[in-house]
Residue frames relative to the residue before (quaternion, step in Angstrom):
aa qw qx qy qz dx dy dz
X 1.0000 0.0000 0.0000 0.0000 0.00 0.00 0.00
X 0.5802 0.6594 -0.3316 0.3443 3.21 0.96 -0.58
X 0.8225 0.3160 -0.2054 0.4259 3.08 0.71 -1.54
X 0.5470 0.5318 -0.4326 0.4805 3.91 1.41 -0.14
X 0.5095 0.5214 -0.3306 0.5994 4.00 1.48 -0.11
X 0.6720 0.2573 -0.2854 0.6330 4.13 1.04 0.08
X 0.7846 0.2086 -0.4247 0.4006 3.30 0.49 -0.19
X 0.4775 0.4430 -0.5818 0.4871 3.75 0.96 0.61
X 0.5703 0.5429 -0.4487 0.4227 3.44 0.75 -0.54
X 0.6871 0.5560 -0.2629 0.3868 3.73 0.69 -0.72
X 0.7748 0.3675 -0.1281 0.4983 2.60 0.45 -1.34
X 0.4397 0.6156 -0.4587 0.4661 3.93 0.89 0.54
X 0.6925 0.6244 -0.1714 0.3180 2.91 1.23 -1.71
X 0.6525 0.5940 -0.0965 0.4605 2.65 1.70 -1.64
X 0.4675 0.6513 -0.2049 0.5615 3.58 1.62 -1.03
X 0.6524 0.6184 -0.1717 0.4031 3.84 0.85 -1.50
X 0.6120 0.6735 -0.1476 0.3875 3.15 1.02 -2.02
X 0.6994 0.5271 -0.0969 0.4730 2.81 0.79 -2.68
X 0.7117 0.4653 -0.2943 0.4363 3.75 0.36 -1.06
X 0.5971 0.4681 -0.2982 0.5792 3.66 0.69 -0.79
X 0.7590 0.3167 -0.3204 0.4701 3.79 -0.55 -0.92
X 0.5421 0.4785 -0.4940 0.4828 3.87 1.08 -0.30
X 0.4690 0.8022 -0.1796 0.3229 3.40 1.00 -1.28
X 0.7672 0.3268 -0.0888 0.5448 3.02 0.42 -2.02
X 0.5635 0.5983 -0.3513 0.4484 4.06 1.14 -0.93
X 0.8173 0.2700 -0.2310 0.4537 3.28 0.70 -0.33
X 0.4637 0.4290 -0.5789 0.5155 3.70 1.35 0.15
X 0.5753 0.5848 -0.4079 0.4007 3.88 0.44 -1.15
X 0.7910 0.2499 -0.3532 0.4326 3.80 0.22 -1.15
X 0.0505 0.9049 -0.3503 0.2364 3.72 1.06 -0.07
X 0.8335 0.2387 0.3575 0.3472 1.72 -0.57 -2.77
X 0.5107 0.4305 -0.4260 0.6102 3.59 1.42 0.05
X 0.6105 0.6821 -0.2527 0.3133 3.64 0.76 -0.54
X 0.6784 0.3955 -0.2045 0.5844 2.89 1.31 -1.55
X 0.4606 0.7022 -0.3803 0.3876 3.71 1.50 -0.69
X 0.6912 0.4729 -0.1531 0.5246 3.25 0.27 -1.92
X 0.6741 0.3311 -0.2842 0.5960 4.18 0.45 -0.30
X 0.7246 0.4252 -0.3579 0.4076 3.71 0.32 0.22
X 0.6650 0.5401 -0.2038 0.4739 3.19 1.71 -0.44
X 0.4533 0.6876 -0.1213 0.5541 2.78 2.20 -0.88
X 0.8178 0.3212 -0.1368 0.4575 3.45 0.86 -0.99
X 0.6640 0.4378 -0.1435 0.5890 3.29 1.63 -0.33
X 0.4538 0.4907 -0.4201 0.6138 3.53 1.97 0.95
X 0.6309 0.6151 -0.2055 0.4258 3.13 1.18 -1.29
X 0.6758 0.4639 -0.2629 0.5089 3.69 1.06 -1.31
X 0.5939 0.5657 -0.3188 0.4750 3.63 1.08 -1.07
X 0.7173 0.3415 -0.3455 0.4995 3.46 0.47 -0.72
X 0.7638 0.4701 -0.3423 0.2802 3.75 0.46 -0.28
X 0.4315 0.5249 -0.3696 0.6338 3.03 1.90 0.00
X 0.6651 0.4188 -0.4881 0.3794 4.04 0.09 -0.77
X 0.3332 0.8920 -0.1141 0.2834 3.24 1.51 -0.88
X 0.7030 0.4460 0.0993 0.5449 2.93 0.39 -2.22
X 0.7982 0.4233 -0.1725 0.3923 3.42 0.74 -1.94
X 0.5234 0.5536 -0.3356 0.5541 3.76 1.48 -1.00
X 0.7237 0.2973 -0.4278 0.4526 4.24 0.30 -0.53
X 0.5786 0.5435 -0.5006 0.3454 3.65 0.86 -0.83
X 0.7429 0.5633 -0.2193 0.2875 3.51 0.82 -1.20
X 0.5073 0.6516 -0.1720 0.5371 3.10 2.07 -0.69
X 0.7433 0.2201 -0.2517 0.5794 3.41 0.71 -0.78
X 0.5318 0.3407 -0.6223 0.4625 3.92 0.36 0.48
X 0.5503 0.5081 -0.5304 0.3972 3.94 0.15 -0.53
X 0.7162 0.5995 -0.2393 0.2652 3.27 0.37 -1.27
X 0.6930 0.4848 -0.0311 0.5327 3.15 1.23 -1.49
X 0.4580 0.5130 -0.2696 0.6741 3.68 1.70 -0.65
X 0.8557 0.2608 -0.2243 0.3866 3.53 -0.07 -0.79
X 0.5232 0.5374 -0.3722 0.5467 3.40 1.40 0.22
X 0.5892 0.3999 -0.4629 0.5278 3.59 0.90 -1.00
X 0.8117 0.3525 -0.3409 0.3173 3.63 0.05 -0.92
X 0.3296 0.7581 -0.3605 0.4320 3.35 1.08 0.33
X 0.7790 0.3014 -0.0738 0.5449 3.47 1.03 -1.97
X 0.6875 0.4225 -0.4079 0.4272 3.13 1.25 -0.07
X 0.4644 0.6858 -0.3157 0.4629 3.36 1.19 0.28
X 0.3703 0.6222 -0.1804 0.6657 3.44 2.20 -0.92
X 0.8599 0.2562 -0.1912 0.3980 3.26 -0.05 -1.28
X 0.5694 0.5731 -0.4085 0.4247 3.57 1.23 -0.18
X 0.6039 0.6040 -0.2316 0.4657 3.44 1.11 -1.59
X 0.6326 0.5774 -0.2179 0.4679 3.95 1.26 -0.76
X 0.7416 0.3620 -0.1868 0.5329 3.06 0.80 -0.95
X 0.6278 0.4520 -0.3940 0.4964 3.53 0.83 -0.08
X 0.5427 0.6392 -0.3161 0.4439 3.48 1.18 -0.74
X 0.7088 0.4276 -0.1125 0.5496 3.55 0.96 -1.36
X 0.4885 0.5450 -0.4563 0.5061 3.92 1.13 -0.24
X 0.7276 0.5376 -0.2373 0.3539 3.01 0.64 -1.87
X 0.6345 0.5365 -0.3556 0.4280 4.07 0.93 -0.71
X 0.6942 0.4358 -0.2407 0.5198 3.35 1.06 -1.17
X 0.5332 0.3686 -0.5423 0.5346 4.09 0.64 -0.04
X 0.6921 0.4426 -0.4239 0.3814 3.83 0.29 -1.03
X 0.6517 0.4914 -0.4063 0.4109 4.11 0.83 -0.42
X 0.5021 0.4870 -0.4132 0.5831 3.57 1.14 -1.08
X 0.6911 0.4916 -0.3623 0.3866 3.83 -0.41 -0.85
X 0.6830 0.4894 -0.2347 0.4888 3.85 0.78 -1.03
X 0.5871 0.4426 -0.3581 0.5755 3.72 1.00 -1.34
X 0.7579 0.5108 -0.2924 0.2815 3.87 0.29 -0.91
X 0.6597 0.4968 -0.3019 0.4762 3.16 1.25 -0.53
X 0.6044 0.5405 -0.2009 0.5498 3.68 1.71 -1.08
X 0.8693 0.1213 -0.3226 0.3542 3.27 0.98 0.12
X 0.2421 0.8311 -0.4526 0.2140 3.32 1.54 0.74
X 0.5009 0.6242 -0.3557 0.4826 3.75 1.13 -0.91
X 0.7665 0.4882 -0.1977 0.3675 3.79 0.34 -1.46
X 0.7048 0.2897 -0.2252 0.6071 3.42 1.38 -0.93
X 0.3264 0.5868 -0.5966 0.4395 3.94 0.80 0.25
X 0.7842 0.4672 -0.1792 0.3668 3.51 0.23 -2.01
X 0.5853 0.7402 -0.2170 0.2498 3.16 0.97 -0.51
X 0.4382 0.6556 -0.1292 0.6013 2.32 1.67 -2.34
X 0.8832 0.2804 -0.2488 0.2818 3.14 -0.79 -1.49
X 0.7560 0.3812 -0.4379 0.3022 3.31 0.38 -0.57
X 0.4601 0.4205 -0.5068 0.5955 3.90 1.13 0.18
X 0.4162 0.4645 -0.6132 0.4848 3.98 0.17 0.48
X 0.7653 0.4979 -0.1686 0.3715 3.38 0.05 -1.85
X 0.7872 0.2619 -0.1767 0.5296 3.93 0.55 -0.78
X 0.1521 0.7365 -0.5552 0.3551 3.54 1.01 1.20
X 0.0119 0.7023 -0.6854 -0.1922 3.85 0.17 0.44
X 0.2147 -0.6941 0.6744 -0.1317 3.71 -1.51 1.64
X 0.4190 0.4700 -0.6232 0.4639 3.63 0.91 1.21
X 0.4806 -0.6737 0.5154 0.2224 3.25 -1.29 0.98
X 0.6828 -0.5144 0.4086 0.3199 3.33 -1.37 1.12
X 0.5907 -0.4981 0.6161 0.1530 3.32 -1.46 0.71
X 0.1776 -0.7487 0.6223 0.1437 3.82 -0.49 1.45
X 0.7581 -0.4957 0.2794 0.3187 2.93 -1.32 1.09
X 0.5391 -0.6295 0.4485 0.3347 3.79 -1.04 -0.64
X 0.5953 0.4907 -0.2210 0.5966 3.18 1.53 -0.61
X 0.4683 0.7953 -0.2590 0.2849 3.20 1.08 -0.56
């Protein structure tokens, strides 16, 4: 009796063991589980923030490359409008080159070229 009182006694133990380590397999796979879903959710969040950060960054580029766009408009304008006013100076200059030719020349022509009168003391 004794030894069937140790080997129920054992073999409980042994029964015990088995139940625990079955136990522990399933806290252990669990806990990879809850692991493998936290990593999962904290890939997920990461991507929805790069996300978030890749459209924010898109629409400054966008909005950068639009301002620099209109100011590119406004550059292309102002060169346009230079360009009208060199072509108007250039027109007035040619329309009035004849008038200031004649001019010119005729203060050439009424140059009085008798030499001054030397002093008296002189």
């Amino acid at each position: 009796r004794r030894k069937s009182a140790m080997s129920l006694s054992g073999q409980e133990g042994i029964d015990r063991l088995l139940k625990a380590e079955t136990e522990a397999t399933e806290i252990v796979s669990k806990a990879r589980k809850e692991k493998a879903a936290r990593i999962k959710a904290a890939r997920d969040e990461a991507q929805a923030e790069i996300s978030k950060f890749r459209q924010q960054m898109e629409q400054e580029f966008q909005t950068a490359q639009f301002g620099a766009l209109s100011g590119g408009d406004k550059s292309i304008r102002l060169a346009s409008e230079t360009e009208a006013q060199l072509n108007e100076i250039k027109q007035r200059a040619a329309a009035n080159r004849m008038p200031v030719l004649q001019q010119i020349l005729s203060w050439i022509e009424t140059v009085d070229v008798t030499p001054p009168k030397k002093a008296a003391n002189a």
